[in-house]
C-alpha positions as CSV (number, residue, x, y, z in Angstrom):
1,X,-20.9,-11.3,-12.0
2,X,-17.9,-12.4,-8.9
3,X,-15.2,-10.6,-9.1
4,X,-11.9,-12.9,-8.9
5,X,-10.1,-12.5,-5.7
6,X,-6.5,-11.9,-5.4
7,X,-3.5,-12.6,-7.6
8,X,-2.4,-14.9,-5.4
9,X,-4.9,-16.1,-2.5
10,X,-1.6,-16.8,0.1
11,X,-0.7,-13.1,-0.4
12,X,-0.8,-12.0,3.3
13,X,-3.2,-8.9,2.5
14,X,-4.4,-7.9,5.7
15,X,-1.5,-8.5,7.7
16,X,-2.5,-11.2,9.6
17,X,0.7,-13.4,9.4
18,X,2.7,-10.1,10.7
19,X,4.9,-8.3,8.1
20,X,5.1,-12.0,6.0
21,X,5.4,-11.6,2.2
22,X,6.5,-8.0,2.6
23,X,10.0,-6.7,2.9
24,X,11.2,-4.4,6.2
25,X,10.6,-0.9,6.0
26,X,13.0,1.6,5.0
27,X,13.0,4.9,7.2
28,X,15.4,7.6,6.2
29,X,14.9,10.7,8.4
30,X,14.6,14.3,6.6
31,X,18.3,15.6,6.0
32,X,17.5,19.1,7.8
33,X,16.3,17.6,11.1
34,X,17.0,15.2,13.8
35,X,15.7,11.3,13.1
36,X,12.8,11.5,15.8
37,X,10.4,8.6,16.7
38,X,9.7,6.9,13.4
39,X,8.2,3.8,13.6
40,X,6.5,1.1,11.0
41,X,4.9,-1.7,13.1
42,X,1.7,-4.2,13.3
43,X,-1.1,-2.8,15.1
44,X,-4.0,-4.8,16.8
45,X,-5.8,-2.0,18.7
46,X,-7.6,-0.4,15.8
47,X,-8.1,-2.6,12.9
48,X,-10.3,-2.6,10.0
49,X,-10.7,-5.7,9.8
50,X,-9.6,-9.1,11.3
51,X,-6.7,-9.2,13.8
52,X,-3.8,-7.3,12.5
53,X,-3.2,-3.9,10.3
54,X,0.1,-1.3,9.6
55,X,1.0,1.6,11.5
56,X,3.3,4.2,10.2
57,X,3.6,6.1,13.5
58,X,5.5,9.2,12.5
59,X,7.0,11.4,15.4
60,X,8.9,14.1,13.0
61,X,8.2,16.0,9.8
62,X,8.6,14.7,6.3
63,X,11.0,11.2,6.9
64,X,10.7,9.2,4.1
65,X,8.9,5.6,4.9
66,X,8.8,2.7,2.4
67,X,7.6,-0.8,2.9
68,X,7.3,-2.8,-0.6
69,X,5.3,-6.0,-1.0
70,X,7.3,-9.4,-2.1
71,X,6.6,-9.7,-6.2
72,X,3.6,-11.4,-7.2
73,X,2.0,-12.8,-10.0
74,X,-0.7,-10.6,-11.8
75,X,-4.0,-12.3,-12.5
76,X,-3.7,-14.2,-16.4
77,X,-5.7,-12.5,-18.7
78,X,-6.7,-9.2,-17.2
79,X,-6.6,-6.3,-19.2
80,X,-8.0,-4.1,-16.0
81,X,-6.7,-4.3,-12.8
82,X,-8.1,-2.1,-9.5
83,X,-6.2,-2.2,-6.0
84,X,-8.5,-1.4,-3.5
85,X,-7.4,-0.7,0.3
86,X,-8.7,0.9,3.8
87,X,-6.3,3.3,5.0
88,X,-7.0,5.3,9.2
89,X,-5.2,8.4,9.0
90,X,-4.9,10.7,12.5
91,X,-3.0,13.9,12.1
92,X,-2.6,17.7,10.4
93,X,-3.5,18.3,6.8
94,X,-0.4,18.4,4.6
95,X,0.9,14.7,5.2
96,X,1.3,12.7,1.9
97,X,1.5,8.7,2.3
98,X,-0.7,6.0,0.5
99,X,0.0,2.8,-1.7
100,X,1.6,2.5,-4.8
101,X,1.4,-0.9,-7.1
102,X,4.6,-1.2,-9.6
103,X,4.4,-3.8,-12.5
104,X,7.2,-6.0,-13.8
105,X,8.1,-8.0,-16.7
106,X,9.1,-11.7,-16.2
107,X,12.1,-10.3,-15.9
108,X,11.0,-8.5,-12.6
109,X,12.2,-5.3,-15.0
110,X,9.9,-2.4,-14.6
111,X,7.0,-2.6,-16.8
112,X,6.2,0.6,-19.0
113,X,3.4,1.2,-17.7
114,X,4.0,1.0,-13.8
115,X,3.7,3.3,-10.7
116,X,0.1,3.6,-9.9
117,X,-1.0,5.3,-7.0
118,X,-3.5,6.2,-4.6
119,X,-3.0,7.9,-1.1
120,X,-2.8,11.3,0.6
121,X,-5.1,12.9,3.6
122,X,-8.1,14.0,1.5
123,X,-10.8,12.0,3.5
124,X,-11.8,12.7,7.2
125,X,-9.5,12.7,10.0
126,X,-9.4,9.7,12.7
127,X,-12.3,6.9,10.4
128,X,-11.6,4.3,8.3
129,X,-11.7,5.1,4.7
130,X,-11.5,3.3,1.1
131,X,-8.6,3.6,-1.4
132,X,-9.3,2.5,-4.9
133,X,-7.2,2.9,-8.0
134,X,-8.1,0.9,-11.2
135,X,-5.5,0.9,-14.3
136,X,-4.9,-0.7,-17.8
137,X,-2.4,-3.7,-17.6
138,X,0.3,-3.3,-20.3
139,X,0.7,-6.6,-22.2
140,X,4.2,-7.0,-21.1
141,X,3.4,-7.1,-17.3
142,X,3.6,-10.4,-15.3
143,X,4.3,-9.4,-11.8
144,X,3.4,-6.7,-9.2
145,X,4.5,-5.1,-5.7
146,X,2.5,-2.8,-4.1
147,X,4.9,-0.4,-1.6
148,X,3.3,1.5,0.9
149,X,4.5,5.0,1.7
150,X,4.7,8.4,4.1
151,X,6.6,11.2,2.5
152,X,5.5,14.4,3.9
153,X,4.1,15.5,7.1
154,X,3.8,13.4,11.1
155,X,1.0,11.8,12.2
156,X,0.0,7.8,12.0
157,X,-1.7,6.0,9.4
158,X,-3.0,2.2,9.8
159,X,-3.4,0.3,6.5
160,X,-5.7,-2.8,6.3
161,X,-7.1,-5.5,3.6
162,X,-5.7,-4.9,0.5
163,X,-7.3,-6.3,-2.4
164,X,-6.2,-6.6,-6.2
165,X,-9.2,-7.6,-8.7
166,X,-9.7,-7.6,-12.1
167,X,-13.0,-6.0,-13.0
168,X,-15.1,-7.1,-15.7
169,X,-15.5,-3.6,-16.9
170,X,-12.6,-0.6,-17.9
């Protein structure tokens, strides 16, 4: 059977409409060494698909990089959900960066079961590559933000077409 689509259809998943429906990127440089060339922009020389995708470009070691999602409404009704992205990755072994997906209450309070993830440089150097991550959806969840993330290492990584289903299987 079809899988639904996304939580919310206007959700600007592939970065088409620019940085829309996400928040600006936080950069804060490693304490032990000088800021460097950090940068968090929209890319359209090597998508994976469409016109646009993210670029962390990062010049020096270890900065930390966020850039969180506005919160969105989970799909009613799904006791699974799986967030599945394409991630480029150029650069030494070592680096640590990837997605995360929080859930919130209707409170927009942390839910208690929220921080998935799924990142980090174990697939081939310089090719497009799948992310998946599927989880169990605590009852109390209503919202989501996915935050995207470099934490360790320098080197660029272009995100693309991020997609939030609920499977019809655990």
């Amino acid at each position: 059977s079809k899988q639904p689509a996304f939580a919310q259809s206007s959700w600007n998943s592939g970065f088409e409409a620019g940085m829309q429906d996400w928040g600006a990127p936080s950069i804060t440089p490693n304490p032990t060494q000088k800021p460097g060339n950090n940068t968090v922009e929209i890319t359209t020389e090597h998508v994976h698909e469409g016109k646009q995708a993210l670029l962390f470009d990062v010049g020096s070691w270890s900065p930390k990089i966020r850039m969180r999602s506005v919160f969105l409404p989970l799909p009613q009704n799904a006791p699974y959900l799986q967030l599945h992205y394409w991630q480029f990755f150029s650069g030494p072994r070592g680096c640590q960066f990837g997605a995360r997906i929080q859930l919130y209450t209707a409170h927009k309070v942390p839910s208690e079961r929220s921080g998935f993830s799924a990142g980090g440089d174990t697939h081939p150097d310089g090719e497009w590559f799948p992310r998946l991550t599927r989880f169990k959806v605590p009852g109390e969840a209503r919202f989501y933000t996915i935050e995207l993330y470099w934490s360790v290492g320098s080197g660029k990584v272009i995100f693309d077409d991020f997609a939030l289903t609920a499977p019809t299987e655990p």
